[in-house]
C-alpha positions as CSV (number, residue, x, y, z in Angstrom):
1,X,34.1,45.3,78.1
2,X,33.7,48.8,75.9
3,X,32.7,48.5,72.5
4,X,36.6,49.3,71.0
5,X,37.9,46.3,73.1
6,X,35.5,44.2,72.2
7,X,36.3,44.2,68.3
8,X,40.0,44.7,69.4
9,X,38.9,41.1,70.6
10,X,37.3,40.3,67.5
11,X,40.2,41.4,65.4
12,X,42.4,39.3,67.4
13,X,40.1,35.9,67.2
14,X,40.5,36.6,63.8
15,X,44.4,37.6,63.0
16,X,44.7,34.0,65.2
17,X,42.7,31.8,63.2
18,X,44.6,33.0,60.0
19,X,47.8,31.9,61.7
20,X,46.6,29.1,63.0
21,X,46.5,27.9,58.7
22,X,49.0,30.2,57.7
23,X,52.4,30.2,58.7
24,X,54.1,32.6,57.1
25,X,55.3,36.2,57.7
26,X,52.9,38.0,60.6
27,X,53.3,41.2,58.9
28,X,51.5,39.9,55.8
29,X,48.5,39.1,58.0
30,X,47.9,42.0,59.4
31,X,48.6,44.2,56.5
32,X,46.0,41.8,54.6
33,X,43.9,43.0,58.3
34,X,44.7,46.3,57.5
35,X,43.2,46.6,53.7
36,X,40.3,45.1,55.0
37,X,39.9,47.4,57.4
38,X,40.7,50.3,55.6
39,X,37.6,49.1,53.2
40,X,40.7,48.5,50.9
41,X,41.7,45.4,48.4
42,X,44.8,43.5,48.3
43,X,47.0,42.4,45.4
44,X,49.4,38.8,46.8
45,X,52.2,38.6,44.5
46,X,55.0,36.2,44.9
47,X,56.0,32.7,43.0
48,X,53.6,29.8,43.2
49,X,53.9,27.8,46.1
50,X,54.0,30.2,48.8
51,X,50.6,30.0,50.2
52,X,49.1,32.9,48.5
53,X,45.2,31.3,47.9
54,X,45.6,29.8,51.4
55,X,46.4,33.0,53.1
56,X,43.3,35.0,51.3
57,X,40.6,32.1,51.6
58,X,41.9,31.3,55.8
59,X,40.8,35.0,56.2
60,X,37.3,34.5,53.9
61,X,36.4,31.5,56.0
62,X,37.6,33.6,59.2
63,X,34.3,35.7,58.4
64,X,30.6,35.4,58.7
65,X,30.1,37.0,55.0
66,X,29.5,35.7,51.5
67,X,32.7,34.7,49.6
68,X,33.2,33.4,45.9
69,X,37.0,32.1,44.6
70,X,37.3,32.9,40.9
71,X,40.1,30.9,39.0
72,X,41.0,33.5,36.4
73,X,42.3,32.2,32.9
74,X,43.0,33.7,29.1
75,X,39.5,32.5,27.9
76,X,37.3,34.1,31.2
77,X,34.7,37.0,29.6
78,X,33.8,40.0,31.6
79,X,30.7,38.1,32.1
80,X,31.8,35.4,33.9
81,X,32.9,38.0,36.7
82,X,29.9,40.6,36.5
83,X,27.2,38.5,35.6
84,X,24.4,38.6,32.6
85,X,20.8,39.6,31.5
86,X,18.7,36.2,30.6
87,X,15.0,35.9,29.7
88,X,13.4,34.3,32.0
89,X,10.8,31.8,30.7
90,X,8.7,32.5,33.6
91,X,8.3,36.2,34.0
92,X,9.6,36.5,30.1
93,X,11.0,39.5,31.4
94,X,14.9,40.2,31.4
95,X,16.2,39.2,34.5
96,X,20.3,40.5,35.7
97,X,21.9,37.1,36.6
98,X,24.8,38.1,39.2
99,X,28.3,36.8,38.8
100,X,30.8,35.6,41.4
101,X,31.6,39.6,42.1
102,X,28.7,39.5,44.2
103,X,30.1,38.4,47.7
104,X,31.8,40.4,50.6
105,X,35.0,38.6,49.7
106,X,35.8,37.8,46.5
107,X,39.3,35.7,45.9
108,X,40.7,36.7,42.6
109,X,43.1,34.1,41.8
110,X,46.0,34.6,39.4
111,X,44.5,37.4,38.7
112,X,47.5,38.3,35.8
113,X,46.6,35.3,33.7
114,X,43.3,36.4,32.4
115,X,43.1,39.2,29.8
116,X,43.4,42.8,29.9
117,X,39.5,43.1,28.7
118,X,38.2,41.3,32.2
119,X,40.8,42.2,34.4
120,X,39.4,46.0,33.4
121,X,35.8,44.2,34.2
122,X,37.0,45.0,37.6
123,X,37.6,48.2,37.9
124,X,34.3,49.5,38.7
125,X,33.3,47.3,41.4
126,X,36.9,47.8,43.6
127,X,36.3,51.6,43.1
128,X,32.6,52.2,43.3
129,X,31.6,49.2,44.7
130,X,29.2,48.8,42.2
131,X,28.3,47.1,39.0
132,X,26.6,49.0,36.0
133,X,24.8,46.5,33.3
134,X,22.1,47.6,30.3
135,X,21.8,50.9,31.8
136,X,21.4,49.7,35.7
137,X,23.6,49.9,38.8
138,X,23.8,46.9,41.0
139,X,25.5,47.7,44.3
140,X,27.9,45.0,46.0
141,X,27.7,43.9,49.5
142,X,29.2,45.3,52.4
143,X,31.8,44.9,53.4
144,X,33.6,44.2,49.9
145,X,36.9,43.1,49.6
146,X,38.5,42.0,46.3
147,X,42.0,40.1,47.6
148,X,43.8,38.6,44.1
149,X,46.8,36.9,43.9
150,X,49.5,36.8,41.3
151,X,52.5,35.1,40.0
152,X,55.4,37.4,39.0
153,X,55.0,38.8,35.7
154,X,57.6,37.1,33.6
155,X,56.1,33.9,34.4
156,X,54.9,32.2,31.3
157,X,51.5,33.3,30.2
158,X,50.6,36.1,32.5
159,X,49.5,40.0,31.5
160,X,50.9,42.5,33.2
161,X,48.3,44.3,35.5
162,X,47.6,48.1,33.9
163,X,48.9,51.0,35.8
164,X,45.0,51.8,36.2
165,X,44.3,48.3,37.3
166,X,47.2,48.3,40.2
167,X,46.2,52.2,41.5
168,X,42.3,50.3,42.6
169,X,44.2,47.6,44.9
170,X,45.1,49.6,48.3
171,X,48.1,47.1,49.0
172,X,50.6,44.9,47.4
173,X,51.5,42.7,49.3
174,X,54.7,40.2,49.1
175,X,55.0,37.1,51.4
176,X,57.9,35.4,50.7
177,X,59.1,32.0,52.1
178,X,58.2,30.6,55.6
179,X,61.4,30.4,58.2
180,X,62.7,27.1,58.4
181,X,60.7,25.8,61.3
182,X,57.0,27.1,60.1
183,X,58.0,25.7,56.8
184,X,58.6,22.0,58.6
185,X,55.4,22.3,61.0
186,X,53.7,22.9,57.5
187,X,55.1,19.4,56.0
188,X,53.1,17.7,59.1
189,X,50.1,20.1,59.6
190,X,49.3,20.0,55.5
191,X,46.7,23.2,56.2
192,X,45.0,23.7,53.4
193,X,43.9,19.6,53.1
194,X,42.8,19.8,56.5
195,X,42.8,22.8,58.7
196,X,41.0,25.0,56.5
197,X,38.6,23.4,55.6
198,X,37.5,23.1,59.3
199,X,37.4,27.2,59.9
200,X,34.3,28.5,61.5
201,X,33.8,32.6,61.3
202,X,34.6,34.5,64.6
203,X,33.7,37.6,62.9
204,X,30.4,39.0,61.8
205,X,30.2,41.1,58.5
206,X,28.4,43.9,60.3
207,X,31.1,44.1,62.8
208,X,33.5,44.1,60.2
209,X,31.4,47.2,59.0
210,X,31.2,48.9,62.3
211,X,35.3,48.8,62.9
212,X,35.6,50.5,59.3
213,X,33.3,53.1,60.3
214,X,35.3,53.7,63.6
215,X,38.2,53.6,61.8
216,X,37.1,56.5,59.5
217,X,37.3,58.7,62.6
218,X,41.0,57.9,63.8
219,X,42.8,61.4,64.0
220,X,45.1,62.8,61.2
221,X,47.0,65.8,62.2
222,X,48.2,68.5,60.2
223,X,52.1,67.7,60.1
224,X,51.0,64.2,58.8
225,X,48.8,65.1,56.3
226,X,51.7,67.2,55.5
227,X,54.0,64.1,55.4
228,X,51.9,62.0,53.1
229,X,51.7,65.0,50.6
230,X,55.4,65.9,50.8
231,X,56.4,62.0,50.3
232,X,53.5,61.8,47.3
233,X,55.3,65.3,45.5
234,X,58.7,63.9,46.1
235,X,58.0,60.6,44.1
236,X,56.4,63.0,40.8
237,X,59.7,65.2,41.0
238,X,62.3,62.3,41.4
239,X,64.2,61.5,37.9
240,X,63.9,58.0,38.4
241,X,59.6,58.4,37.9
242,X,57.8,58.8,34.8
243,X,54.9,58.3,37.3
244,X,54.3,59.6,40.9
245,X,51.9,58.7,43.8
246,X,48.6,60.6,42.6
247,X,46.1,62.3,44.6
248,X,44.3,59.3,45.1
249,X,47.3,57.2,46.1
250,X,48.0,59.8,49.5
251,X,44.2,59.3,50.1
252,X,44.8,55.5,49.9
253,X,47.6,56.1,52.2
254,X,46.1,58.0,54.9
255,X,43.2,55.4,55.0
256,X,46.0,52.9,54.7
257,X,47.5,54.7,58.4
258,X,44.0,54.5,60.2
259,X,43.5,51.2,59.9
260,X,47.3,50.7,61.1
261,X,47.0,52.8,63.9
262,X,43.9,51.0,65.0
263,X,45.2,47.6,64.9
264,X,48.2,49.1,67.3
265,X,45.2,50.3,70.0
266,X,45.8,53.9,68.9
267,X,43.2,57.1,67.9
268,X,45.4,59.0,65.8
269,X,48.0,58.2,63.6
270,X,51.5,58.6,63.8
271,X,54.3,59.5,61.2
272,X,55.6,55.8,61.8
273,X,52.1,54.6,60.4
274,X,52.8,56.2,57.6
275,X,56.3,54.9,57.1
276,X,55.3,51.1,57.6
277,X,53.1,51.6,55.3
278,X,54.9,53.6,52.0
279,X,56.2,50.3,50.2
280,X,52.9,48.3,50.6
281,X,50.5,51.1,49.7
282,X,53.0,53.1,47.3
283,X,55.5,50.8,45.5
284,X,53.1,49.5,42.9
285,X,51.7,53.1,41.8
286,X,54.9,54.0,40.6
287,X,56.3,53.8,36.9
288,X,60.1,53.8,36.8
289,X,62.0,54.8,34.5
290,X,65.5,54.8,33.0
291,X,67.2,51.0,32.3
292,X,65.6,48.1,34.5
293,X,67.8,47.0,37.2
294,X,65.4,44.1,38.3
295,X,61.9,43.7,38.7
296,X,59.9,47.1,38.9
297,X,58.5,46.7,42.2
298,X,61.6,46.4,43.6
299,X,63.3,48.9,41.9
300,X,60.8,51.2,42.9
301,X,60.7,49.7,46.8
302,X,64.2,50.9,47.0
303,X,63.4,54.3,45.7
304,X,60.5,54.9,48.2
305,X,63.3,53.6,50.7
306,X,65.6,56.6,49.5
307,X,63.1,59.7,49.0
308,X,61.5,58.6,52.6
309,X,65.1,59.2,54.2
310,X,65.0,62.1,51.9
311,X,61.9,64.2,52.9
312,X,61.6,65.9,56.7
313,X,60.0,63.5,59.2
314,X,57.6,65.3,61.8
315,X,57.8,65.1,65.0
């Protein structure tokens, strides 16, 4: 077996094991897969209930790596994430204590009902991979993955994620109800009492490592570079935007495409990648404007829906 089919193999051990606990939509699997691939983090938002936690800590357990669960809540310091300087009475030295960032895959839950001051707290460590405290940088493991979950904004006691905040998380991702007969096989099965908590890893963390680095050389041609900067301009000059998909959002994208086209067996990516993909990796960096019509991410999913028909598809 070559070295691609093996963590082809790998990659499928894995996106089975998640199903196996949860049985919801396929798609939101592998585009979970696909952040993670893509050295990417993912933002779960739906109402409580759905399976959210379950769905981010089935793929944690899924891989031989460190992991940490944060419940966030209003009262949660930037500390308790990042970590703190102590004295220690045995060196009497000051000594950087390490917080629960400090994993491969950290779960972020309810990420929207802790305060603007720690959710910021994050920033750094999704986009540098990094933490900086009293003048020192402290790098994070690799691979590093932040997947949090959140409850619909107008939800009692919840903070709307910054626009800032939003642009560092490579996907949102929405998984919406089970079909009728996964949600009755889940009445019986009761997955997270009992199957998750017998998950054993079928994937290394340095394999995980070495498919991102192959990943990194899956082709991009020319007309869909093209394609992601056409679609990226098109959302700036619509009249329905205050904000566009920035610079780094098409980057995000075209990361975003090789993982995709790798999961599908491919070397280069192709201008359906990049279509699959515009509502996950582009409907949350967009700032509508004009009177609300519903919720803003779906507002602006149906706008990415129109300008994507809009804008010349390449061959």
């Amino acid at each position: 077996m070559t070295k691609i089919n093996q963590n082809h193999s790998f990659l499928e051990s894995l996106r089975n094991q998640i199903q196996s606990v949860y049985l919801g939509s396929t798609d939101s699997i592998d585009q979970l897969l696909c952040c993670l691939l893509a050295r990417g983090h993912a933002l779960l938002e739906d109402v409580p209930g759905v399976g959210k936690t379950l769905l981010a800590s089935s793929l944690a357990k899924s891989i031989d790596a460190s992991f940490s669960r944060v419940q966030l809540t209003p009262d949660m310091m930037p500390a308790d994430l990042l970590g703190y300087t102590i004295l220690s009475r045995d060196s009497g030295e000051m000594r950087f204590q390490k917080g629960p960032i400090f994993a491969s895959i950290v779960l972020a839950d309810e990420i929207n009902r802790t305060s603007p001051r720690t959710q910021s707290a994050l920033l750094e460590a999704m986009s540098e991979n990094q933490v900086s405290m009293d003048g020192h940088q402290y790098k994070l493991p690799e691979p590093f993955m932040v997947v949090a979950t959140q409850n619909p904004n107008d939800f009692l006691g919840t903070y709307p994620l910054p626009e800032n905040q939003l642009d560092r998380f490579l996907m949102r991702i929405s998984l919406g109800y089970p079909d009728q007969k996964s949600e009755q096989e889940l009445l019986e099965l009761r997955p997270s009492h009992t199957m998750l908590n017998n998950l054993k890893p079928v994937i290394h963390a340095d394999q995980v490592c070495e498919i991102q680095n192959a990943i990194d050389q899956i082709h991009l041609s020319d007309p869909v570079k093209e394609y992601i900067v056409n679609f990226s301009r098109a959302t700036r000059n619509s009249d329905e935007v205050d904000v566009g998909v920035s610079p780094r959002g098409s980057l995000a994208l075209a990361h975003a495409a090789r993982s995709w086209a790798w999961i599908q067996g491919r070397d280069h990516v192709t201008p359906d990648d990049i279509y699959q993909l515009l509502i996950p990796v582009c409907a949350h960096r967009l700032v509508i404007g004009g009177p609300s019509t519903g919720s803003q991410w779906t507002q602006a999913a149906n706008l990415i829906k129109t300008i994507a028909h809009e804008i010349q598809t390449p061959i």
